[in-house]
C-alpha positions as CSV (number, residue, x, y, z in Angstrom):
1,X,57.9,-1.5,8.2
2,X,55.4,-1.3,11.3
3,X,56.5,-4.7,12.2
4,X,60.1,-4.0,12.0
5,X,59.4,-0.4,13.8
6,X,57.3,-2.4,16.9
7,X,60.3,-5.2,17.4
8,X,62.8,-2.0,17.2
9,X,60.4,-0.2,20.3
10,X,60.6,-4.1,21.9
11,X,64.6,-4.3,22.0
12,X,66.7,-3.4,24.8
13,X,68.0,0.2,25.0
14,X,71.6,-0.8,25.0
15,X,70.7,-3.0,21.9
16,X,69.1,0.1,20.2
17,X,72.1,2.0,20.8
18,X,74.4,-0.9,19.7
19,X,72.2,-0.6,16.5
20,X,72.9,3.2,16.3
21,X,77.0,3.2,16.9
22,X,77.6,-0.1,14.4
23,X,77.8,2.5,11.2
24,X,79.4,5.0,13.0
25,X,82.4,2.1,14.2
26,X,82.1,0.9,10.3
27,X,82.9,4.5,9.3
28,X,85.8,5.0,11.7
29,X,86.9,2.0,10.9
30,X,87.1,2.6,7.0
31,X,88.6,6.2,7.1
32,X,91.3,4.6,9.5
33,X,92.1,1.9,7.1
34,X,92.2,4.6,4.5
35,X,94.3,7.1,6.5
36,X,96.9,4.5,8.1
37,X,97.1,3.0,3.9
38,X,98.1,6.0,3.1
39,X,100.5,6.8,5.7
40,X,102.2,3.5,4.8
């Protein structure tokens, strides 16, 4: 884990948020595919 957690502090700020949104867009992405299946 304190080898995972240094690289993490190493990466680029724009690559640590890119980190951060990816689940959010994943769970956007599966409640609209739930949403627009149901609509149709």
């Amino acid at each position: 884990m304190t080898i995972l957690s240094v690289r993490y502090v190493e990466l680029p700020a724009d690559f640590q948020m890119s980190l951060l949104l990816l689940p959010l867009v994943q769970t956007v992405g599966i409640l609209y595919n739930l949403f627009g299946g149901q609509r149709s």
